[in-house]
C-alpha positions as CSV (number, residue, x, y, z in Angstrom):
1,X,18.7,-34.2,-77.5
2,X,14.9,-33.9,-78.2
3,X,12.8,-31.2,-77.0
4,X,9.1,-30.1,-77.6
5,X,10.6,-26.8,-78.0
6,X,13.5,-25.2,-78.8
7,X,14.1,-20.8,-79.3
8,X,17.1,-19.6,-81.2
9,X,18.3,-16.6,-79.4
10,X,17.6,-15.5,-75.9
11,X,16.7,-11.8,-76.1
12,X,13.5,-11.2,-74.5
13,X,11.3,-12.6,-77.1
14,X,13.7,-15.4,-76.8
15,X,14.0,-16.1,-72.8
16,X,10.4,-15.3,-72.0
17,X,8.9,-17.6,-74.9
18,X,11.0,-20.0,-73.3
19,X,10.4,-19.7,-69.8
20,X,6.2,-19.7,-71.0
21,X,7.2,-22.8,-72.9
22,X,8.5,-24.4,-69.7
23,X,5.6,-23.0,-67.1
24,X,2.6,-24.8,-69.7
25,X,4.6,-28.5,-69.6
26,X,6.8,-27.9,-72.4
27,X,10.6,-29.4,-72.7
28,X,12.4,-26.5,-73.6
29,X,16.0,-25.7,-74.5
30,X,17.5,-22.1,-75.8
31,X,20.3,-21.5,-78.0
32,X,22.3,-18.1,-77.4
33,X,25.8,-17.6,-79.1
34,X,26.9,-14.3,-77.0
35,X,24.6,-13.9,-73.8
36,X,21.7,-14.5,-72.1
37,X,19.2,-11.7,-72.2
38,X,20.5,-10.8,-75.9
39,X,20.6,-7.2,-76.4
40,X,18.2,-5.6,-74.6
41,X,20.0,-6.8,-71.2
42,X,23.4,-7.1,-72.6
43,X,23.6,-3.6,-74.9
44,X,20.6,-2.0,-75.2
45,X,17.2,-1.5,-73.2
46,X,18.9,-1.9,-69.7
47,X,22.7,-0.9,-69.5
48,X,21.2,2.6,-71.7
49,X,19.2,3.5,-68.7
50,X,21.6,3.2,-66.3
51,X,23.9,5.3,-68.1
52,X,21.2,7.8,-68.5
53,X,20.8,7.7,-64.6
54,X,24.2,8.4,-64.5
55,X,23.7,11.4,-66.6
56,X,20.5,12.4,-64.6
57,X,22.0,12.3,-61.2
58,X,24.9,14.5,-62.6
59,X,22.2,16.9,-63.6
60,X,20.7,16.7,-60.8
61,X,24.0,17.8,-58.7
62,X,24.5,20.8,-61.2
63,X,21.2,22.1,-60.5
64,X,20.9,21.4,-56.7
65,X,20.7,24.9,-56.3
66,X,17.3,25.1,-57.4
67,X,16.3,22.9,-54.4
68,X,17.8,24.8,-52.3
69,X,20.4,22.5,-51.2
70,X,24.3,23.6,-51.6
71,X,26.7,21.2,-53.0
72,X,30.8,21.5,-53.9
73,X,31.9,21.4,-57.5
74,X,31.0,17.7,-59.5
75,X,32.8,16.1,-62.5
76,X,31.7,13.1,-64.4
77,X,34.1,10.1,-64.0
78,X,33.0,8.1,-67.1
79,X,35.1,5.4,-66.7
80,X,33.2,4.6,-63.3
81,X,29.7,5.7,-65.6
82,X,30.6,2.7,-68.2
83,X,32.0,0.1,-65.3
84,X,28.4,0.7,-63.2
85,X,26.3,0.6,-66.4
86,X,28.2,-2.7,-67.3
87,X,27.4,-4.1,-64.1
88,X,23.7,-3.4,-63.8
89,X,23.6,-5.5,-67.7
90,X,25.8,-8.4,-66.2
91,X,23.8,-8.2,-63.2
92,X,20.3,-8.8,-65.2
93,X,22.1,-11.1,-67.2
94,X,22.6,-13.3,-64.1
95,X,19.0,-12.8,-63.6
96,X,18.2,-14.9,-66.9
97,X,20.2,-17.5,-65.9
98,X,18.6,-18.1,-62.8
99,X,15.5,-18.0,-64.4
100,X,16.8,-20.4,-66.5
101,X,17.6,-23.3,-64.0
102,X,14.7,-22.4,-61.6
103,X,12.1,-23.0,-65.5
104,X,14.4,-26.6,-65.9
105,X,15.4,-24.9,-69.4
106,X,18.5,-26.2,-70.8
107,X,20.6,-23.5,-71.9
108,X,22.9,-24.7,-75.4
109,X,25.6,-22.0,-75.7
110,X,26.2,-21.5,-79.5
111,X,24.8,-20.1,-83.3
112,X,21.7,-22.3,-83.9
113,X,20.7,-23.1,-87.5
114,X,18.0,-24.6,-89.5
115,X,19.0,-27.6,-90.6
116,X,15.6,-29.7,-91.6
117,X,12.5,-29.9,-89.9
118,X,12.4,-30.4,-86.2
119,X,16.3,-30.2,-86.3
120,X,19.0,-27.5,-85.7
121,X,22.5,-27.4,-85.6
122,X,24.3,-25.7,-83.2
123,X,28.0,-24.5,-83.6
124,X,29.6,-23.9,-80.5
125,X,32.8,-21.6,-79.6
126,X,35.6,-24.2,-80.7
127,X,33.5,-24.4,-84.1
128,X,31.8,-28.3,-83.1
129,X,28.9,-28.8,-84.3
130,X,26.1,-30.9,-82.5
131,X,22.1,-31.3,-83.6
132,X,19.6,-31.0,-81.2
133,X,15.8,-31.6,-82.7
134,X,12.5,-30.5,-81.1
135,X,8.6,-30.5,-82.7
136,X,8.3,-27.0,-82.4
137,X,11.4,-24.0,-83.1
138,X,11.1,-20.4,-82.4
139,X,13.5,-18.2,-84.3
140,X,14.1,-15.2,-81.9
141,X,17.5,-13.9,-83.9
142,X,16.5,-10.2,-83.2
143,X,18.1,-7.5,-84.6
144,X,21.7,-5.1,-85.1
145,X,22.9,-1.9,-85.7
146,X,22.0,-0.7,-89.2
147,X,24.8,0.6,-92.0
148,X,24.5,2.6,-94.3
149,X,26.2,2.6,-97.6
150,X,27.4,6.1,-96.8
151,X,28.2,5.4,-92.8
152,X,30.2,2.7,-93.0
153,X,30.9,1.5,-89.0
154,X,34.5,1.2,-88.4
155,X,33.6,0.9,-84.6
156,X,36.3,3.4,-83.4
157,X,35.2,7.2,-84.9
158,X,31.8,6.1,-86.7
159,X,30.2,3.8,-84.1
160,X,26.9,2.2,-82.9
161,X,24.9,1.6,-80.0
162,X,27.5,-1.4,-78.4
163,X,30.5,0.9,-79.2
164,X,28.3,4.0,-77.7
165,X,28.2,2.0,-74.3
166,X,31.6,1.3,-73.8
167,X,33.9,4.1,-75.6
168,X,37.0,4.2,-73.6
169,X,36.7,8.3,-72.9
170,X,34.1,11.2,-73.4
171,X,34.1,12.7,-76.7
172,X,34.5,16.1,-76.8
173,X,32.3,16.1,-79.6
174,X,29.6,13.6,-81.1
175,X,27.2,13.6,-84.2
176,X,24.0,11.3,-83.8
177,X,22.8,10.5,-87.4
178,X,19.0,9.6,-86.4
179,X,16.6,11.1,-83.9
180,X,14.9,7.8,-83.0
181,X,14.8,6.5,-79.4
182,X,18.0,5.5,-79.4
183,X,19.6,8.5,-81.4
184,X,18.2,10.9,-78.7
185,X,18.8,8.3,-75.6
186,X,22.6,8.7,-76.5
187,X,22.4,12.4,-77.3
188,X,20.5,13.6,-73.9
189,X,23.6,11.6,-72.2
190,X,26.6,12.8,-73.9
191,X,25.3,15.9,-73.9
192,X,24.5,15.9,-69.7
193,X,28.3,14.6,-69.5
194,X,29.6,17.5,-71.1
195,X,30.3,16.4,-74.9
196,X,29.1,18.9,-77.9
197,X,26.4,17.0,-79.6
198,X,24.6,17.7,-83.2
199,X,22.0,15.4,-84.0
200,X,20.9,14.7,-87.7
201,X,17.9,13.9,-88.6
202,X,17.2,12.8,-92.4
203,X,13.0,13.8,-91.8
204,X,11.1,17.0,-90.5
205,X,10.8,16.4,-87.2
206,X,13.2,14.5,-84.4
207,X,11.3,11.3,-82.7
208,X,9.7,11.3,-86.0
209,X,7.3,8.5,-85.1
210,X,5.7,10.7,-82.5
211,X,2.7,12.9,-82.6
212,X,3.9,16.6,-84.2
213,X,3.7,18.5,-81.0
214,X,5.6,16.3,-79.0
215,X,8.0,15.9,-81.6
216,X,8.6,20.1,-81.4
217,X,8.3,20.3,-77.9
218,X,11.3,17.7,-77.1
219,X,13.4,19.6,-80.2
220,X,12.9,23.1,-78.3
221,X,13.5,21.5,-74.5
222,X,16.7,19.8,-76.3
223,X,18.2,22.7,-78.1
224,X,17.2,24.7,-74.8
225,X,19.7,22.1,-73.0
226,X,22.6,22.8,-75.5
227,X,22.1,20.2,-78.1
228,X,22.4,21.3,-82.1
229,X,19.8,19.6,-84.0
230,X,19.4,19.5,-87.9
231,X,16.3,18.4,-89.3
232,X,15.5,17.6,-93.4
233,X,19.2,17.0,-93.3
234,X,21.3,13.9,-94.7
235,X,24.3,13.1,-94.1
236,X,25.9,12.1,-97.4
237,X,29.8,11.4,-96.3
238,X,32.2,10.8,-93.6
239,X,35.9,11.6,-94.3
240,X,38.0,10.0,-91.1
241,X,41.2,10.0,-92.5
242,X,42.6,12.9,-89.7
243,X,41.7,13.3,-86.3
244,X,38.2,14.2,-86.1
245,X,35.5,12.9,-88.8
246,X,34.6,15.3,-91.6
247,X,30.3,15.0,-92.3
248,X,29.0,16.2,-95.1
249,X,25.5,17.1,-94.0
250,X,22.5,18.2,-97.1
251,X,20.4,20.5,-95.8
252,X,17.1,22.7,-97.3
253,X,20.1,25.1,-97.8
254,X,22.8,23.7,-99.3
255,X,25.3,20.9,-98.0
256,X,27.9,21.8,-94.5
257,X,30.9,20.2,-93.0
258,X,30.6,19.3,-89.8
259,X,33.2,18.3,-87.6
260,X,33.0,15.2,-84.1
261,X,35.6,13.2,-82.6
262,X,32.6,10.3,-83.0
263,X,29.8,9.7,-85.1
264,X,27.2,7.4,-83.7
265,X,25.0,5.9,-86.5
266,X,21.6,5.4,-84.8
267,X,19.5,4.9,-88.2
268,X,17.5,1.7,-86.8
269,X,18.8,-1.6,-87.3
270,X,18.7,-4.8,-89.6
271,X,17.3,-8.1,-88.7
272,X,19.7,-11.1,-88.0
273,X,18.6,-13.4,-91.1
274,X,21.6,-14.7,-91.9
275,X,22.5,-18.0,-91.7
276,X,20.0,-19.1,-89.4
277,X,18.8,-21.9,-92.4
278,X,16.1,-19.8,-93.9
279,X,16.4,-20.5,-97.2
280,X,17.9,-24.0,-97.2
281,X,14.5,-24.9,-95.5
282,X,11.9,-22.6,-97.3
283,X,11.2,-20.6,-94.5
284,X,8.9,-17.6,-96.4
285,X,10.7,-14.0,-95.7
286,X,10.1,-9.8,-97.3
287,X,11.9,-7.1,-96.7
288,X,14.2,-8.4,-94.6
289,X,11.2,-9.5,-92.2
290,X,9.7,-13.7,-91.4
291,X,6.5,-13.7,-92.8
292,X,4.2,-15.1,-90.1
293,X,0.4,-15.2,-89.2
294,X,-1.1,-13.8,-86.0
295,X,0.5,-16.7,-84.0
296,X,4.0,-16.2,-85.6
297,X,3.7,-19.3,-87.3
298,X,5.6,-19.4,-90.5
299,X,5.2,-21.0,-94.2
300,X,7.1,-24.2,-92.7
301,X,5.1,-26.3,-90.4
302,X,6.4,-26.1,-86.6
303,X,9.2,-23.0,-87.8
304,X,7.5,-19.5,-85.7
305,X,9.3,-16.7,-85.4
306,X,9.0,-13.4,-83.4
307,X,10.7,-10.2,-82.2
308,X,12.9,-7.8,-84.3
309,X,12.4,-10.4,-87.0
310,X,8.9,-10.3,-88.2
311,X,6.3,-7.8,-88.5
312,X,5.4,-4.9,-85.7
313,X,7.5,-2.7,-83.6
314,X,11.5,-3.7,-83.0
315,X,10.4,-3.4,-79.1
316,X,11.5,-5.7,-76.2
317,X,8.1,-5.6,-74.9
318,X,6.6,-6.3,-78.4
319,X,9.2,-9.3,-78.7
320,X,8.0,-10.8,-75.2
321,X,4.2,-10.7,-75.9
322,X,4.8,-12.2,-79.1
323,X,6.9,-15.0,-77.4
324,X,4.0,-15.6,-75.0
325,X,1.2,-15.5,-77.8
326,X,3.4,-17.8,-79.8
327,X,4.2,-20.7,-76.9
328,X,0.5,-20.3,-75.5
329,X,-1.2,-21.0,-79.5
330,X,1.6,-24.2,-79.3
331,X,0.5,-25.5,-75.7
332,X,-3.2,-25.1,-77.6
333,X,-4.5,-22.4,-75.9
334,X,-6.7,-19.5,-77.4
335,X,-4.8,-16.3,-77.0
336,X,-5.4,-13.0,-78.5
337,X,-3.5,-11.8,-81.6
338,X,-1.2,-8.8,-80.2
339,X,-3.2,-5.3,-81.0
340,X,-0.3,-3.7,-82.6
341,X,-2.3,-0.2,-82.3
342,X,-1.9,-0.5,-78.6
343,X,1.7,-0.7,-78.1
344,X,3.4,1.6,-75.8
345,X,6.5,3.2,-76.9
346,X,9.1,5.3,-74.8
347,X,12.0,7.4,-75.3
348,X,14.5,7.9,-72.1
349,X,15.7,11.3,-72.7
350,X,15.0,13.9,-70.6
351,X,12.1,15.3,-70.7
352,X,11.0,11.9,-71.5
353,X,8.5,11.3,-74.1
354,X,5.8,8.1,-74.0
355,X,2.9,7.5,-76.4
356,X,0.4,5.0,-77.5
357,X,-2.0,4.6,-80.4
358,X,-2.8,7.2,-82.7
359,X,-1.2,10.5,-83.3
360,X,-3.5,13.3,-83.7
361,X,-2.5,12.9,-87.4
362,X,-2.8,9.4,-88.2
363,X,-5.9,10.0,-86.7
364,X,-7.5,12.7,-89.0
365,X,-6.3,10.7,-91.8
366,X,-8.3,7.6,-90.8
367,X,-11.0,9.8,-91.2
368,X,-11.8,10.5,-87.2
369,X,-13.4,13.0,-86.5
370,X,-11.4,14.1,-83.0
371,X,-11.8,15.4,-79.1
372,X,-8.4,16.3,-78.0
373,X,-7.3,17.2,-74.4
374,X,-4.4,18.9,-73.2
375,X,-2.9,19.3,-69.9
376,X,0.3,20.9,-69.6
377,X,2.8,20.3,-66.6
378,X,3.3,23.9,-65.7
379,X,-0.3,23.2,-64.1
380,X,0.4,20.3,-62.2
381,X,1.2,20.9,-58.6
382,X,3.8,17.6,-58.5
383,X,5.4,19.1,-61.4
384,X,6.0,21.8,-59.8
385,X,7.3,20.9,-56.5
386,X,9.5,18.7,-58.8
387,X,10.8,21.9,-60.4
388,X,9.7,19.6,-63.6
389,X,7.2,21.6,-65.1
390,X,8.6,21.2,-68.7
391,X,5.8,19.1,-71.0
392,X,2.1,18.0,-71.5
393,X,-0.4,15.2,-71.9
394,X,-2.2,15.2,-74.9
395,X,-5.2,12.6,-75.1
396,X,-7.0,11.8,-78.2
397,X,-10.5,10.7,-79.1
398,X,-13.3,10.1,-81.5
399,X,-16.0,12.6,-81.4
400,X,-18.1,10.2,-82.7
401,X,-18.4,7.3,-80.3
402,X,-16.1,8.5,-77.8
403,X,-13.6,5.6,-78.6
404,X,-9.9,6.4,-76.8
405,X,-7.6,7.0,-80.3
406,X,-4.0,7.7,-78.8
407,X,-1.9,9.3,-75.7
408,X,1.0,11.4,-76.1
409,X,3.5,12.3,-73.5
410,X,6.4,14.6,-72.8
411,X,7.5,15.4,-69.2
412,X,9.5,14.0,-65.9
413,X,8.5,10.7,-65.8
414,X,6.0,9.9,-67.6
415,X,6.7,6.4,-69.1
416,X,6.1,5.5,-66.1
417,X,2.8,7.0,-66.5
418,X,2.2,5.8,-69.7
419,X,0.4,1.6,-68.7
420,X,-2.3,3.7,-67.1
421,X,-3.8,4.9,-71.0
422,X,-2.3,1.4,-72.2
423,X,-4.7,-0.7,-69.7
424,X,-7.3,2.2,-70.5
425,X,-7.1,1.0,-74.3
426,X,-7.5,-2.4,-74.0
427,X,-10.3,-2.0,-72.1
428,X,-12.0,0.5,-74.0
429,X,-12.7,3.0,-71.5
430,X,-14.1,6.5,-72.7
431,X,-12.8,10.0,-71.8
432,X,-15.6,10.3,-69.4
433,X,-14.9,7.1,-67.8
434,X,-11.4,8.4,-67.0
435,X,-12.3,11.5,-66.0
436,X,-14.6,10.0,-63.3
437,X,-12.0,7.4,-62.1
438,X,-10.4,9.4,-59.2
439,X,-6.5,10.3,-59.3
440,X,-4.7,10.3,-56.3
441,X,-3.5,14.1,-55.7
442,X,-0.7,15.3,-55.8
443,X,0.8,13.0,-58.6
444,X,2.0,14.2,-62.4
445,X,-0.8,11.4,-63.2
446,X,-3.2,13.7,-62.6
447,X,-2.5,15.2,-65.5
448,X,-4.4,12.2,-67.6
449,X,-7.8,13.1,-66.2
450,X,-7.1,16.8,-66.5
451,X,-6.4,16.2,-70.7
452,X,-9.4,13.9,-70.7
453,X,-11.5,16.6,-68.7
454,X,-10.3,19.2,-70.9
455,X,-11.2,17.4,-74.2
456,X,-14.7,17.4,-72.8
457,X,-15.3,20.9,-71.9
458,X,-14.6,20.0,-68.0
459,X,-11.3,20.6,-67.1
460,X,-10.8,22.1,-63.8
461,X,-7.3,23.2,-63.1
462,X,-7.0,25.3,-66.3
């Protein structure tokens, strides 16, 4: 079986690499041991939303009230929450694999492995073995839940994000150790459903990768909504000998016991290095990363690699460019390298929180000199017939030369708002060129000209 191309693993670095492979003239086959679509269809990016829908409509129910419409009492069957959340990830699933036969890419079930150049082995099920060899292999392996040596998984009371998806029963109670994405994703919907959640976050502020005042104005709307949340804390053991887990938790004042029916361990995740043949063929790695050039090309001629494995955000939509630079420098074409600075990155909570580029302190300390621009949603007219008027857009830029720095986001939908600054970015449009491109009114879009108006003296509705 001889290919021009062939990607190991078919998350959505994986499948898309493959399906650009196929659409510039390559012969392409992908190797997946578990499913198509890898995590991010199967157990993370997609089934997570739909459970946070869930969650979301069973807000919205409780609070129907406020929109003047009268409903009967509402309880959350989260048996029927899991089945529908497994269905929409089986459903996209499906998706790839039509994808699949309509790009004429063969699909090889089984763990692929390095086993020379141009050749990998692939193990199948029933533990045969059978080579397949290509010019060109992408190693799209992605990534796993991270353990630490002090929250050992067991996958029944300390869990992960798969276990987090399909627990047969609400907890009554839940710590989340981490206040990433993902931490706060699973905390906004056990929390919605009724379960007592504490999140733990080892750093000084939760969604620590976001600028400051986002990161304090999601911890207040949080806390507002019923959720505990312990920042500069670590949690240093978990005793789960009896019938709820024991946490030992170091704080700024001393160390507490905390007690959860579950702990979900949401502390990032490793890369999947492991016998994939790295080191039996030479392939270059650090830190637990691929080392690769701009085009994801490794040490070992006709070896790339791209995704959760290599440098850059662990994002799907990261992975995917990366897939597509990759295939398109193969098929000798000229792309770009990826602009890692101009990445959009989301969090599904509610309020949810979006951001791109710089924070306003990353910013200072490249030595900016700043214009910053805030609108809040309390001003927005959509907001407020949305009875959302919790959050703000914050817009950053340099002084100087009027270069767009960053974006920051907290409020009712606003990753969806979020490509708008992203497009804006890349084509390095000014604040004044966004405040004279005309918003359609009313939207909570609006509020993106507004912050830009407002870091140039000119906002209107404030």
């Amino acid at each position: 079986m001889n290919y021009d191309l062939i990607v190991i693993g078919s998350g959505p670095g994986g499948y898309v690499a493959a399906i650009r492979a196929s659409q510039l003239g390559l012969k392409t086959a992908i190797i997946e041991k578990e499913s198509l679509g890898g995590v991010c269809l199967n157990w993370g990016c997609i089934p997570t939303k739909a459970l946070i829908k869930s969650a979301e409509v069973f807000e919205y129910i409780n609070h129907a009230a406020e929109y003047g419409i009268k409903v009967g009492s509402s309880e959350v069957d989260f048996e029927a929450m899991i089945k529908r959340s497994r269905g929409v990830a089986d459903g996209m699933s499906k998706g790839v694999q039509f994808l699949m036969r309509k790009n004429k890419i063969d699909v090889i079930m089984g763990t692929g492995k390095l086993k020379s150049k141009g050749t990998v082995t692939v193990t199948n099920a029933a533990g045969e073995t059978s080579d397949v060899s290509a010019k060109h292999i992408i190693l799209a392996t992605g990534g796993r839940s991270r353990e630490l040596p002090n929250l050992k998984q067991d996958g029944v009371k300390v869990i992960g994000y798969r276990q987090a998806m399909v627990l047969p029963k609400k907890p009554a109670s839940m710590i989340v150790v981490g206040s990433g994405a993902i931490g706060i994703e699973f905390a906004y919907v056990y929390n919605a459903i009724g379960t007592k959640v504490t999140v733990v976050e080892f750093l000084d502020n939760i969604v620590p990768l976001e600028d400051e005042e986002v990161s304090k104005q999601l911890a207040r709307t949080l806390k507002k909504q019923g959720i505990n949340i312990m920042t500069s804390s670590n949690v240093e053991s978990v005793d789960t000998s009896g019938d709820v887990c024991k946490v030992q938790v170091k704080t700024a004042t001393g160390t507490e016991t905390l007690e959860a029916e579950i702990v979900l361990s949401a502390v990032g995740i490793s890369t999947n290095l492991e016998g994939i043949g790295l080191e039996e063929n030479g392939v270059q790695t650090d830190r637990g990363k691929v080392v690769v050039d701009d085009y994801y090309r490794t040490n070992v001629e006709g070896v790339y690699a791209i995704g959760d494995i290599v440098k850059g955000q662990a994002l799907a939509h990261v992975a995917s460019a990366e897939g597509i630079i990759c295939v398109e420098k193969i098929a000798g074409q000229n792309p770009h390298p990826l602009d890692y600075n101009n990445i959009p990155g989301c969090t599904y909570c509610s309020p949810e929180v979006a951001s791109v580029g710089y924070t306003e302190k990353a910013a200072r300390a490249a030595g900016y000199e700043l214009k910053i621009g805030k609108f809040p949603f309390s001003a927005s007219g959509k907001a407020s017939a949305a009875g959302a008027k919790d959050g703000f857009v914050k817009l950053i830029f340099d002084a100087k030369y009027g270069e767009f720095l960053g974006a920051h986001m907290i409020g009712h939908n606003v990753t969806e708002m979020l490509a708008e600054v992203v497009v804006a970015r890349k084509l390095e449009a000014t604040g004044h060129e966004m405040i004279k491109s005309v918003h359609p009114h009313p939207t909570m879009s609006e509020a993106i000209m507004e912050a830009a108006a407002d870091a140039y003296g000119e906002v209107i509705h404030l």
